[in-house]
C-alpha positions in Angstrom: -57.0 -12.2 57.1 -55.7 -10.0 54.6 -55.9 -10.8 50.9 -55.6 -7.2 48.9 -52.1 -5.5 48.3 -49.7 -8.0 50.4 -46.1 -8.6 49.2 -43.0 -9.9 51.0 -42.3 -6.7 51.6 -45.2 -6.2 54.1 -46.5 -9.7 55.0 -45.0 -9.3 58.4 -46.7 -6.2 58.8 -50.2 -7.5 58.3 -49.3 -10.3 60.6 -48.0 -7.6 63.4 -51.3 -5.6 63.0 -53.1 -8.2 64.1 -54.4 -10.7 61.1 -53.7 -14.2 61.3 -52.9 -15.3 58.0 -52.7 -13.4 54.8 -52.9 -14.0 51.2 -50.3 -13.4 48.1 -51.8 -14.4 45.1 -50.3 -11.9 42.6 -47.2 -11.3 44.7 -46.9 -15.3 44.6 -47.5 -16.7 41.2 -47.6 -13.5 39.0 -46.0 -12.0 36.4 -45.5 -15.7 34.5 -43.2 -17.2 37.2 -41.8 -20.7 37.1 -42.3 -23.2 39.6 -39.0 -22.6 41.1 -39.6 -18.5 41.3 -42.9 -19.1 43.5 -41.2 -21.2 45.7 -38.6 -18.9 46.6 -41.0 -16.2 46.9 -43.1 -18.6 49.6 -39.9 -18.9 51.2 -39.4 -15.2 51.7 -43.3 -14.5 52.7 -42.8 -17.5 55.5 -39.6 -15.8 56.6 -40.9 -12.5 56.6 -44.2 -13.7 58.5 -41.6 -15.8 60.9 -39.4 -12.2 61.8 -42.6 -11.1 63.2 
């Protein structure tokens, strides 16, 4: 499981290397978002994770 420098943009990635789950903290719920942002950012991580 990977937990350091994952973003939507290579969640799928980690996934096709081989982990089994990753974590987004940051990427998720940084930067101050609203409860409506970090849902559609765990919407894009399970659809990039999914495309894998």
């Amino acid at each position: 499981m990977s937990t350091s420098s994952v973003n939507v943009d290579n969640a799928g990635e980690w996934i096709r290397l081989g982990c089994v789950a990753v974590g987004a903290g940051g990427a998720l719920t940084g930067g101050g978002k609203t409860a409506d942002e970090i849902t559609e950012m765990a919407q894009k991580f399970i659809a990039a994770v999914k495309a894998v």
